[in-house]
Biotite code that builds the C-alpha atoms (Angstrom):
import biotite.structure as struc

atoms = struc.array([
    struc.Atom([-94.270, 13.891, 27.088], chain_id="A", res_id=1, res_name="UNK", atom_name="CA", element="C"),
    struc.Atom([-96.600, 12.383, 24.632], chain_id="A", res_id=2, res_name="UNK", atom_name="CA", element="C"),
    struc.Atom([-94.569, 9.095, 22.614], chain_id="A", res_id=3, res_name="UNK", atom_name="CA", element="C"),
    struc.Atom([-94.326, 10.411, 19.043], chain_id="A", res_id=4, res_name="UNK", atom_name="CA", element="C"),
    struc.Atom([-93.808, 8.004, 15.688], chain_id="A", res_id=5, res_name="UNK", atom_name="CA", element="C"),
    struc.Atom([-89.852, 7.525, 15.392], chain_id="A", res_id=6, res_name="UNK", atom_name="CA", element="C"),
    struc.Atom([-88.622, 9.411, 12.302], chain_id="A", res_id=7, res_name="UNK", atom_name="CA", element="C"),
    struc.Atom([-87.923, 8.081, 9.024], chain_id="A", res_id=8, res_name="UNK", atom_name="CA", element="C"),
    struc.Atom([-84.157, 8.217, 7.687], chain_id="A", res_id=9, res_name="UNK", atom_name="CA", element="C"),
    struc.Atom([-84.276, 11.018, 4.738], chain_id="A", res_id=10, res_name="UNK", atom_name="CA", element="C"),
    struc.Atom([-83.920, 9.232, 1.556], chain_id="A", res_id=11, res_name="UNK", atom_name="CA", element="C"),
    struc.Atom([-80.855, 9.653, -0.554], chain_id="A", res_id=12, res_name="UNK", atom_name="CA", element="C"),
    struc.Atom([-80.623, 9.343, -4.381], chain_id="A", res_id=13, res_name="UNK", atom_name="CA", element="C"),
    struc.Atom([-80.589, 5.970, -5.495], chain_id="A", res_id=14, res_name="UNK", atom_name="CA", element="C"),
    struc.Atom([-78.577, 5.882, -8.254], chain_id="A", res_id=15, res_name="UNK", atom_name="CA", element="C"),
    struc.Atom([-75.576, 7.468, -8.639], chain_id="A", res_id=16, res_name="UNK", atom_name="CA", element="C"),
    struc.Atom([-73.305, 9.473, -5.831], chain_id="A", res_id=17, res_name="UNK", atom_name="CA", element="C"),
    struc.Atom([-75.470, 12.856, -6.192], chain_id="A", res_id=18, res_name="UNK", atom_name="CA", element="C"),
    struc.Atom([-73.845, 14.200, -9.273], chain_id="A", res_id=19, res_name="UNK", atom_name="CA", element="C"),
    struc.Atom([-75.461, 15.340, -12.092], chain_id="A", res_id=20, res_name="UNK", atom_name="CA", element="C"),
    struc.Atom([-73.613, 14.958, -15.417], chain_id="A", res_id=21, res_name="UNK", atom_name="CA", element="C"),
    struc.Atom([-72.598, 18.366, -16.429], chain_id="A", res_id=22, res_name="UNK", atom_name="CA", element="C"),
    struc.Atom([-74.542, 18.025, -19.881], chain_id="A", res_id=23, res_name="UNK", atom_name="CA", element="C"),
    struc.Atom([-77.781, 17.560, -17.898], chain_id="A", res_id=24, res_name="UNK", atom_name="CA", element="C"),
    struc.Atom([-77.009, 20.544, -15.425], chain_id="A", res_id=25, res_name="UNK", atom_name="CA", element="C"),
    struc.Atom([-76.866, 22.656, -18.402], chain_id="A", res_id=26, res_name="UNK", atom_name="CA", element="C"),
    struc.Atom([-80.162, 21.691, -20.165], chain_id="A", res_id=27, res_name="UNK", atom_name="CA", element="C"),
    struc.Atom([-82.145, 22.186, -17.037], chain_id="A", res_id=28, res_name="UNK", atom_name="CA", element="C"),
    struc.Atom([-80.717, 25.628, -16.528], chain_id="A", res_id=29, res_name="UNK", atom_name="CA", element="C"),
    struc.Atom([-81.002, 26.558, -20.205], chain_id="A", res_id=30, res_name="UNK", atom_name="CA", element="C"),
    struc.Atom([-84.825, 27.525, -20.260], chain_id="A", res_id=31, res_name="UNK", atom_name="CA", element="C"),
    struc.Atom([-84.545, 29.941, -17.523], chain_id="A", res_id=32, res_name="UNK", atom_name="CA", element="C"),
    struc.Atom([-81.362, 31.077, -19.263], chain_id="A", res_id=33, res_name="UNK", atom_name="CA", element="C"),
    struc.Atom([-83.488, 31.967, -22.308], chain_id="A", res_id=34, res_name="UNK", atom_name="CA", element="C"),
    struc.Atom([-85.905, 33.440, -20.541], chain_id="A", res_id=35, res_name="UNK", atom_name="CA", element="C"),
    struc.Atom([-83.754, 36.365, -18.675], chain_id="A", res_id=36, res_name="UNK", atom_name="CA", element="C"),
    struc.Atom([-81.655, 36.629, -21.807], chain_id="A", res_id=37, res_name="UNK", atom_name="CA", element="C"),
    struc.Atom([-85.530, 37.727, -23.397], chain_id="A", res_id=38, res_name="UNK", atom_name="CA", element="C"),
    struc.Atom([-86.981, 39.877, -20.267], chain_id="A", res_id=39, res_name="UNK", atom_name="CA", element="C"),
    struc.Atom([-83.639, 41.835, -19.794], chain_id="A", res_id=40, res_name="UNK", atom_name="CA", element="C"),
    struc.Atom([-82.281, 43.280, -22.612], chain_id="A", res_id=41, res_name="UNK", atom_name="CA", element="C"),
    struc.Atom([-81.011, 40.079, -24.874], chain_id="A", res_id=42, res_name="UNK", atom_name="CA", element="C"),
    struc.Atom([-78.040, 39.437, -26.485], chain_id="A", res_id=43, res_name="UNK", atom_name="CA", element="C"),
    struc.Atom([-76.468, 43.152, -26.008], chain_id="A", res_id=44, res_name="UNK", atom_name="CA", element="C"),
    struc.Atom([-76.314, 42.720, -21.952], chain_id="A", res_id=45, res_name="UNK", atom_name="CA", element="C"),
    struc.Atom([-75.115, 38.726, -22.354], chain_id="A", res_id=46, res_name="UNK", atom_name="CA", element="C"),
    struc.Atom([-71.825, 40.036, -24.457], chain_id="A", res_id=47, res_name="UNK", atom_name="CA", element="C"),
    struc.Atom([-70.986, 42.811, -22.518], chain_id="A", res_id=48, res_name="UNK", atom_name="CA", element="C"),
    struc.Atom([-71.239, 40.761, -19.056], chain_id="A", res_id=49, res_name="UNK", atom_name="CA", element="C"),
    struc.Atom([-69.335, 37.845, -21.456], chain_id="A", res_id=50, res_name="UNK", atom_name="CA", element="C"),
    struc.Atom([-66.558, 40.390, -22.349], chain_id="A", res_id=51, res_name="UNK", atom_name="CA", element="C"),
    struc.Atom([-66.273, 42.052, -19.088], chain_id="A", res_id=52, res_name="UNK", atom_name="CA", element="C"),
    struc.Atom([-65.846, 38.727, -16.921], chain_id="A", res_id=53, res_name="UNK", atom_name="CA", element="C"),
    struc.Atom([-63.427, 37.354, -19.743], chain_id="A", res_id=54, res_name="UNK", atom_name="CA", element="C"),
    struc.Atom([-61.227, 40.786, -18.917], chain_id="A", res_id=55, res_name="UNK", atom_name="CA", element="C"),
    struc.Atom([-61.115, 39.846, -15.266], chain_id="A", res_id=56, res_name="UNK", atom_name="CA", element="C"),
    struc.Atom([-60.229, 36.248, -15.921], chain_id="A", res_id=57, res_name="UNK", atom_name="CA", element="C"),
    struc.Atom([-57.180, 37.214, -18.367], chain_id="A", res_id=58, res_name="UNK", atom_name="CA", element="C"),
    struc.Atom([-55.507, 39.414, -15.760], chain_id="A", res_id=59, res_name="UNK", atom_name="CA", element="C"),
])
């Protein structure tokens, strides 16, 4: 067998445990948000998937 380089230890995040703060979670999602809520259908499909799931949740 032909001696190979040992491999480097994946690095982690430096700061912090891994957690994003839930604030920054939702700005980075937002823009794609935006941009389904234009491509399919807009605000009409967003409320009736809103109002449907909020049925489920108050059974």
């Amino acid at each position: 067998m032909a001696h190979t380089a040992p491999r480097t230890a994946i690095r982690t995040r430096e700061r912090g445990e891994g957690r994003r703060h839930p604030l920054v979670a939702t700005l980075m999602a937002l823009p794609l948000a935006v941009l389904l809520l234009l491509v399919f259908d807009g605000w009409e499909t967003v409320t009736t998937q809103a109002s449907s799931v909020g049925e489920m949740l108050g059974r």
